[in-house]
N, C-alpha and C positions, 0 to 999 in steps of 0.2 A: 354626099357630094351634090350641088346645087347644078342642074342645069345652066347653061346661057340661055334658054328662055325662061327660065324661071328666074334669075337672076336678074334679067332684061325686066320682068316684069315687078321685080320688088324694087329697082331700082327707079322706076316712070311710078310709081304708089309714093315712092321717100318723095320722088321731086313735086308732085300733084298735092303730097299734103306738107311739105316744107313753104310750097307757095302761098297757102291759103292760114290766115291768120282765123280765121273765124274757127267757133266753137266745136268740136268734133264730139261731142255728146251736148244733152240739153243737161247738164248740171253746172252747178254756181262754181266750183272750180274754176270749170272750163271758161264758163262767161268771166268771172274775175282775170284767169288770164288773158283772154281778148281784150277787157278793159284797158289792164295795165298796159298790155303793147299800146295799142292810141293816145292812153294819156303819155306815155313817151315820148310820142309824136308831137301831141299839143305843146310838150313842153319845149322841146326842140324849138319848132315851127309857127306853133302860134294856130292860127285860124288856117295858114297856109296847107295845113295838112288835110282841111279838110276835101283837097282834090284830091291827094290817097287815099282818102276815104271813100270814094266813087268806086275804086277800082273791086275787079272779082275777086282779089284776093282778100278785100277787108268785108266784101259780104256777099252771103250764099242765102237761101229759104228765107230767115225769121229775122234774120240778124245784119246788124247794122249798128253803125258807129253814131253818136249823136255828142251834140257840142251845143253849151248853152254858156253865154256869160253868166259866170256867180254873181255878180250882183244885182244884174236887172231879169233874171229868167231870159233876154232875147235869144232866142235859136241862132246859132252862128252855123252850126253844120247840121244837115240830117238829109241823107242822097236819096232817102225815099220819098220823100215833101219838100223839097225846092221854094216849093210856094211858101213854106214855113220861116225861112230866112229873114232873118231882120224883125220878126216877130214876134211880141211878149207873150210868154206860157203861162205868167205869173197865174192867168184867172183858169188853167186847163184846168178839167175835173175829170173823174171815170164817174162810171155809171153809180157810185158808191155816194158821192160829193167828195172823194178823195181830192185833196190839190194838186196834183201829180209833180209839176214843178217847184212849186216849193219845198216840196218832200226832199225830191232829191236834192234841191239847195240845202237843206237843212243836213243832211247826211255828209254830202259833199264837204261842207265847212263847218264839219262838229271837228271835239280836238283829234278825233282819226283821219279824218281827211279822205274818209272813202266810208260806203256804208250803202246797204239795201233799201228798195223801196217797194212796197207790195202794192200793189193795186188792180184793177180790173180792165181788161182792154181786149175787144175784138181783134182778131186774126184780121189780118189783114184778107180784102175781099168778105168778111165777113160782120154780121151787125152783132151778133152776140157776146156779150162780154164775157171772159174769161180768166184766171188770174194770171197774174207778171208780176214779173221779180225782175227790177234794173236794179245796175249793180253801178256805181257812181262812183268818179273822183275828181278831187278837185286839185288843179294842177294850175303856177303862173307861167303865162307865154314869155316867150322873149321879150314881148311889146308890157311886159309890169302888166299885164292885165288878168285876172285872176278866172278859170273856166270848168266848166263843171261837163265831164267828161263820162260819158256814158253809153250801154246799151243792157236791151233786155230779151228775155225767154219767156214761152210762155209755160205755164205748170211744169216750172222745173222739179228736179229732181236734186 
């Protein structure tokens, strides 16, 4: 027999992680799930969804939701870089000469329409590169416009 404060307690745990879409372990699973629910969104919504994507429940520590039009690389959503907005990725590189965005363009719009992209990036607060794995899909908005939907982890599992 379960307590009412035990009960009380598993019940405020269901509602804390039913609220919180982001990853509950750092494996590609779990990131491929988080993917999928936003690109839902984008398809839904378009570019609109990128204010739910602000919110605490789309991101905790590492993770976060990112939005790039497929055809020109510009950043349409990323709540941790504001400044990034409106701005071509096409030339980003990691410390490797990796193209970062094109990668994921290139995964995004293979005939899977979703796919991996490995490369090297410091932790945020920090300068040392380390590996990442985004996990990319490519989704059309309501507005006909085609987008490449994503986030990543770092040394996943």
């Amino acid at each position: 027999m379960i307590s009412p404060r035990s009960l009380l307690v598993l019940c405020s745990i269901a509602v804390a992680c039913a609220s919180s879409y982001t990853p509950r372990s750092n494996t590609r699973p779990e990131l491929q799930r988080y993917v999928e629910r936003a690109a839902a969104l984008v398809r839904e919504q378009g570019p609109a969804a990128c204010e739910t994507f602000k919110s605490p429940a789309w991101m905790a520590g590492e993770y976060y939701i990112f939005v790039n039009e497929a055809d020109s690389d510009v950043m349409v959503c990323h709540p941790m870089r504001p400044d990034l907005i409106g701005q071509s990725q096409t030339n980003l590189q990691d410390a490797n000469g990796t193209y970062i965005a094109r990668q994921m363009r290139a995964a995004a719009t293979s005939p899977a329409g979703v796919g991996w992209v490995e490369y090297v990036w410091p932790r945020p607060g920090q300068t040392s590169p380390v590996p990442k794995s985004s996990y990319v899909v490519s989704v059309t908005g309501p507005d006909g416009k085609r987008y490449v939907v994503g986030s990543g982890g770092y040394e996943m599992r």
